[in-house]
N, C-alpha and C positions, 0 to 999 in steps of 0.2 A: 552386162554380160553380152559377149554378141553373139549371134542370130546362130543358127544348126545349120551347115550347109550340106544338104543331104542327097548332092545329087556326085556321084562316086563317078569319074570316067573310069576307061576301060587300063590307064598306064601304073600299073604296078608302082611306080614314082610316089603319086596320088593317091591312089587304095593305101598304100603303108601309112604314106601319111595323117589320114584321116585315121588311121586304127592308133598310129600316135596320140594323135589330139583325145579320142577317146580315152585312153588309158591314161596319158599322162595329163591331163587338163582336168575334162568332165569329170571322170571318177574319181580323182581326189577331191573336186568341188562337194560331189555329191557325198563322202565322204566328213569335208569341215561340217558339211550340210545337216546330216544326220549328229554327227559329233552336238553341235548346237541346239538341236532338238532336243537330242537325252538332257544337254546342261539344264534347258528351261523344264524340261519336263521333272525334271528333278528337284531345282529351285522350289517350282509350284508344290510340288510333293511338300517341300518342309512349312510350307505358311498359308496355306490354300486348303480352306478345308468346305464342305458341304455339298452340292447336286452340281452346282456351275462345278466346281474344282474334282469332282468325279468325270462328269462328262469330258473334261478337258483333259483328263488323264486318258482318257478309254480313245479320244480323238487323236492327240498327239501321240499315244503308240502304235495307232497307226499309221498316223503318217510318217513314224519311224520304220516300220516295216514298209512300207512302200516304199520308200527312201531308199533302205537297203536292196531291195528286190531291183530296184530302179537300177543304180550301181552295179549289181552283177549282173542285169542283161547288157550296161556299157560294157561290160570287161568284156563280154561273150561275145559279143559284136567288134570291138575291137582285135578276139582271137579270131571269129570269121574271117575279119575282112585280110589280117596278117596271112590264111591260108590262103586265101585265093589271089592275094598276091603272090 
């Protein structure tokens, strides 16, 4: 994956494009991201049973949910940055 370049000049050119790369790159990643998380979380659901296979349920929906929350402040950031270009 390469590195976040997070430093925006001031040329409209540039702002768009970095609101690009968010939306159509990152968020889709984050996106498969999450999509693969539910599969294993779900997997585990069917064959996994007792204290490890709860905790690992109650962990992995969270980091489903962080996952998603993650995703929509790329989108939001990517509408930022498209206004002020």
């Amino acid at each position: 994956m390469k590195s976040l370049d997070t430093k925006v000049e001031g040329d409209p050119a540039r702002v768009t494009s970095a609101a690009t790369w968010l939306r159509g790159t990152l968020a889709p990643n984050l996106q498969m991201a999450a999509e693969d998380q539910q599969d294993a979380r779900t997997k585990a659901r069917g064959c996994w049973e007792g204290e490890a296979a709860s905790s690992y349920q109650n962990f992995a929906g969270s980091l489903l949910l962080a996952t998603d929350k993650h995703e929509d402040r790329v989108k939001r950031a990517a509408t930022s940055l498209d206004q002020y270009a």
